[in-house]
ROSE-4610 file (N, C-alpha, C; in Angstrom, 1 decimal, always signed):
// ROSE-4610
residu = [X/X/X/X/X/X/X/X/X/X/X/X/X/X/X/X/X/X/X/X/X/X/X/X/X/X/X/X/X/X/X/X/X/X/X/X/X/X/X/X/X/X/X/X/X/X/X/X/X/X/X/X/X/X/X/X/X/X/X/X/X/X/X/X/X/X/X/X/X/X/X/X/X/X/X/X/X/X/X/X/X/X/X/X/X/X/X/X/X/X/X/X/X/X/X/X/X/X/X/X/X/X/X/X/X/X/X/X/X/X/X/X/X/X/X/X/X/X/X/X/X/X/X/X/X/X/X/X/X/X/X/X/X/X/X/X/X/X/X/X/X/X/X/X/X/X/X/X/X/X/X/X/X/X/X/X/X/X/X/X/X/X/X/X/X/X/X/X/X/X/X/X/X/X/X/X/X/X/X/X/X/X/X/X/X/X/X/X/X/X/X/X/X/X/X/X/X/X/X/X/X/X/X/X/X/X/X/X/X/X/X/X/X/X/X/X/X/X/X/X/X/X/X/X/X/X/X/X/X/X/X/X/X/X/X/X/X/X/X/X/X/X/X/X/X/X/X/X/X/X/X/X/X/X/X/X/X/X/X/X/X/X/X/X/X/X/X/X/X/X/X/X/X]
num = [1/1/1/2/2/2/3/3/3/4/4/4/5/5/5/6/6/6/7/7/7/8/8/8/9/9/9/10/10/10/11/11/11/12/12/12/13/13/13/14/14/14/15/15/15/16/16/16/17/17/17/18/18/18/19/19/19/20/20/20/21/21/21/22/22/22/23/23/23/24/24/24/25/25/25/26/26/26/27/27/27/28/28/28/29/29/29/30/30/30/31/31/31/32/32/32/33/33/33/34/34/34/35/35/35/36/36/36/37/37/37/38/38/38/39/39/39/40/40/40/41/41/41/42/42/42/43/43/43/44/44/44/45/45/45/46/46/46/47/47/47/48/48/48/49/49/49/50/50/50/51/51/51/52/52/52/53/53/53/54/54/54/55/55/55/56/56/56/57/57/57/58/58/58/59/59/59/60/60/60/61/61/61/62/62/62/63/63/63/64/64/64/65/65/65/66/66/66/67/67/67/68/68/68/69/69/69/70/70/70/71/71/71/72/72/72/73/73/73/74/74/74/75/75/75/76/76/76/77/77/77/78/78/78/79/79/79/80/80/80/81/81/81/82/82/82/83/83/83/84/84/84/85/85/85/86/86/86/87/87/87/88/88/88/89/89/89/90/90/90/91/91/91]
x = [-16.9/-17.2/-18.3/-19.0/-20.2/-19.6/-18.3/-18.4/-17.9/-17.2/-17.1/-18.5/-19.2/-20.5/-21.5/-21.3/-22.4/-21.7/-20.4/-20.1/-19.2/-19.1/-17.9/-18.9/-20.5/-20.6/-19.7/-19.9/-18.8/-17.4/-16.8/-15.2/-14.3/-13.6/-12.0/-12.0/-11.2/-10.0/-8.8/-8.3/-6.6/-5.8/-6.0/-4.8/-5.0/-4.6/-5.3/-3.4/-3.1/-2.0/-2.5/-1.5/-2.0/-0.6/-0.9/-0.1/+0.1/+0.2/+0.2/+1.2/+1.6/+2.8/+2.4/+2.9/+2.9/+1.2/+1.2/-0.1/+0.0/+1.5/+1.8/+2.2/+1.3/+1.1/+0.6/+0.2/-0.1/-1.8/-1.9/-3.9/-4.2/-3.7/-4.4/-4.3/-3.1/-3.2/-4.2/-4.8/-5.6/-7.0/-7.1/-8.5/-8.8/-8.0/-8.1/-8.2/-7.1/-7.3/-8.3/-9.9/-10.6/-11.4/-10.5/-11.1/-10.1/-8.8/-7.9/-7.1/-6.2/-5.5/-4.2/-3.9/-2.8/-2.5/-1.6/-1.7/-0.9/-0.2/+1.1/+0.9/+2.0/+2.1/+3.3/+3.7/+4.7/+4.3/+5.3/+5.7/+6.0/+7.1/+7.5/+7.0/+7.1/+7.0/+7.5/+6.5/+7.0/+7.7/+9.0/+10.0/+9.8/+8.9/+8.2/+7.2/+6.0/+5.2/+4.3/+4.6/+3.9/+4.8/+4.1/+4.2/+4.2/+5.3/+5.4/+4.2/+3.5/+2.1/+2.3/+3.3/+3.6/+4.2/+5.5/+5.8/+5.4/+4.4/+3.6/+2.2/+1.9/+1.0/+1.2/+2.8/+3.1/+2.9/+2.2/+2.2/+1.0/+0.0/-1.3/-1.4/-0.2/-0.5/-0.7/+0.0/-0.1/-1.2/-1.7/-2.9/-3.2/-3.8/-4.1/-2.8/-1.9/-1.1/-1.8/-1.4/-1.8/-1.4/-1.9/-2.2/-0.9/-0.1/+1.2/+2.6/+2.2/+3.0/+3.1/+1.7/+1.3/+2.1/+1.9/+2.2/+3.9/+4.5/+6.0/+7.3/+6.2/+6.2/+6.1/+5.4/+5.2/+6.1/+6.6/+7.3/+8.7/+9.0/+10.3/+10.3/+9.2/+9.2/+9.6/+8.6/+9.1/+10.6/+11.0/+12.3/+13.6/+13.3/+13.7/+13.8/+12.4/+12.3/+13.1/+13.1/+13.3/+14.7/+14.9/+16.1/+17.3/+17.1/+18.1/+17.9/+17.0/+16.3/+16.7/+16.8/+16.4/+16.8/+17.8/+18.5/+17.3/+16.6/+16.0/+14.5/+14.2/+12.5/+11.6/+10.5/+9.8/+8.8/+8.3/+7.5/+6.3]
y = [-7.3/-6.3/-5.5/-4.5/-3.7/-2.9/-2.3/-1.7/-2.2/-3.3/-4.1/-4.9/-5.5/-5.7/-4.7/-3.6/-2.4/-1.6/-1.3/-0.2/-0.8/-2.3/-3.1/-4.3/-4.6/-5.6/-6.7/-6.9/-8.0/-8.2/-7.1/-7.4/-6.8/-7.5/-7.2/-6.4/-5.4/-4.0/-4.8/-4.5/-4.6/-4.5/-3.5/-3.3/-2.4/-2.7/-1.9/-1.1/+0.0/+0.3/+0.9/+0.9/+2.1/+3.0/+4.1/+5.4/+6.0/+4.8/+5.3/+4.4/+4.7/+3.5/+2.5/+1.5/+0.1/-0.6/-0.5/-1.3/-2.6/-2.6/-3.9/-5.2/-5.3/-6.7/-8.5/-8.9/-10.3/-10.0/-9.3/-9.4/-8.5/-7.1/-6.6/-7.2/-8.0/-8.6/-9.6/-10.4/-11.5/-10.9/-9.3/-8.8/-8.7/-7.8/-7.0/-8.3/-9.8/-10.3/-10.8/-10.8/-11.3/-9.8/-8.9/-7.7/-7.4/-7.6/-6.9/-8.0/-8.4/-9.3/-8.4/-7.8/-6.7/-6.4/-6.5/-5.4/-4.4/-3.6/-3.0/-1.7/-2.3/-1.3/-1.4/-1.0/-0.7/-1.5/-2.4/-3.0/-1.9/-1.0/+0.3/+1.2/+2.6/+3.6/+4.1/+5.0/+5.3/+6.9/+6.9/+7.9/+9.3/+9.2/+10.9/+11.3/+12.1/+12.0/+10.9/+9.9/+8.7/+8.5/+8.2/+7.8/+8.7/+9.0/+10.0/+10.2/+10.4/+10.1/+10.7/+11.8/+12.0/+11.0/+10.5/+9.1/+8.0/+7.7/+6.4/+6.8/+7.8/+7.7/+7.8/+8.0/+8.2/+7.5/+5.8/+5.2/+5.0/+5.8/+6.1/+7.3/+8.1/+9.3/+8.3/+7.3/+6.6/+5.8/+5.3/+4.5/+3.6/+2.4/+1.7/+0.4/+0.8/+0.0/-1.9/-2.9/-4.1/-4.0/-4.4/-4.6/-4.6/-5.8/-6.2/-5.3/-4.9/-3.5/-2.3/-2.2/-1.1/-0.9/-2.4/-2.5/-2.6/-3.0/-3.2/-1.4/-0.7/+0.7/+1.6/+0.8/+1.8/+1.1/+0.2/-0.5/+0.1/+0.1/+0.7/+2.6/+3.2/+4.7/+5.0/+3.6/+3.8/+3.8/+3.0/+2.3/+3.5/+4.2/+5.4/+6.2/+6.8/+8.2/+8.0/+7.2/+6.8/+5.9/+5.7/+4.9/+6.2/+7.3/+8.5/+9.5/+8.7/+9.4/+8.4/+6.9/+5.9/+4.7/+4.1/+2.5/+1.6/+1.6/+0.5/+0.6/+0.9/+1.3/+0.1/+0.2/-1.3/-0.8/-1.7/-1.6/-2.9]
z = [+4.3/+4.0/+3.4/+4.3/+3.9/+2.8/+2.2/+1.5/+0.1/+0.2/-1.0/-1.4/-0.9/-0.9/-1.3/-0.7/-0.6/-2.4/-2.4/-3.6/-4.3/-4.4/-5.5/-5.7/-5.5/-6.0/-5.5/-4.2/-3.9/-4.4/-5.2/-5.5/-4.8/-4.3/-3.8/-4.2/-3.6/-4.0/-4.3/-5.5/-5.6/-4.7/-4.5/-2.9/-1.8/-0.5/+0.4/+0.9/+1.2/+0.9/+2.5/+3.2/+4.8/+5.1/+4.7/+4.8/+6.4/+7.6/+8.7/+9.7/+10.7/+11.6/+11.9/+12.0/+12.4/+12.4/+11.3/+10.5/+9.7/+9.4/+9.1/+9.8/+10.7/+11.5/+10.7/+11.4/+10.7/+11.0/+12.0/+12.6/+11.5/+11.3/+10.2/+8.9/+8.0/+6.9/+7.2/+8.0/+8.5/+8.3/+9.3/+8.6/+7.8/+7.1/+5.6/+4.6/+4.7/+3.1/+2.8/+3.4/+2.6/+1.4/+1.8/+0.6/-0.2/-0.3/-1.1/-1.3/-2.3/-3.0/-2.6/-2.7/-2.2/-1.0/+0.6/+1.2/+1.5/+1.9/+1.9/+3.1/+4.1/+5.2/+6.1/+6.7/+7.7/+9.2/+9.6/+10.4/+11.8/+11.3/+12.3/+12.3/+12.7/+12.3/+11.1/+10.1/+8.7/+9.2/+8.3/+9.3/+8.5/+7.3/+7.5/+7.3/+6.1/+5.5/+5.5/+5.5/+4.4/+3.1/+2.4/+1.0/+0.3/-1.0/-1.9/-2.5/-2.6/-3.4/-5.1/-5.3/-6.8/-7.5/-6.3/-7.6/-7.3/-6.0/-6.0/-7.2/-7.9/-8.6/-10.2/-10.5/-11.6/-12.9/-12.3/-13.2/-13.7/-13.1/-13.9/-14.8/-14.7/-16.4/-17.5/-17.4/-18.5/-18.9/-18.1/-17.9/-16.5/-16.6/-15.1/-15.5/-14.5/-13.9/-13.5/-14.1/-13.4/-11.6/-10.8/-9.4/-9.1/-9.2/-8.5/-9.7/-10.1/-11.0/-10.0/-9.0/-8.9/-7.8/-6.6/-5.7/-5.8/-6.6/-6.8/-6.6/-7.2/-7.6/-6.6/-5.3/-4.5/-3.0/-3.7/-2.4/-2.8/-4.1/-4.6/-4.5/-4.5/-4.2/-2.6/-1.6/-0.5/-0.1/-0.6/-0.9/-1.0/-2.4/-2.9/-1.8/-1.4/-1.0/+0.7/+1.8/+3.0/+3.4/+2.5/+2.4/+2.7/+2.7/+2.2/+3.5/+4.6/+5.9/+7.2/+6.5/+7.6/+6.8/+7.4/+6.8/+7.4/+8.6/+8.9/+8.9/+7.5/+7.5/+7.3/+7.1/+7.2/+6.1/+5.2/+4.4/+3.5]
């Protein structure tokens, strides 16, 4: 990575999260893990929106969430918000 190199000083991102359909393969976790310790995406089609982004971000009013907090939070928002749309969602 030019941009983890180029604007992180060579550090990983925490997590790379993709708010779009069927991105959750094995080739893109394969690409992506040498920049993010995190990845989180959908296998299927995401069956509305995306991701809540109000209560996937709730846990920074408070401050910075640790990584696998953050990621836990947003797997259980998915969870929450699509579960009530679609029994067989992928995440």
């Amino acid at each position: 990575g030019y941009i983890c190199d180029t604007y992180r000083n060579g550090k990983k991102f925490d997590v790379i999260a993709c708010d779009a359909c069927l991105m959750g393969s094995v080739e893109m976790a394969y690409t992506l893990q040498p920049y993010a310790d995190y990845y989180v995406a959908s296998e299927e089609t995401i069956p509305g929106q995306g991701f809540p982004y109000d209560a996937v971000l709730t846990p920074f009013v408070d401050g910075s969430p640790e990584p696998v907090d953050f990621v836990a939070n947003l797997v259980t928002v998915y969870a929450e918000n699509y579960s009530k749309i679609k029994t067989d969602y992928t995440i």
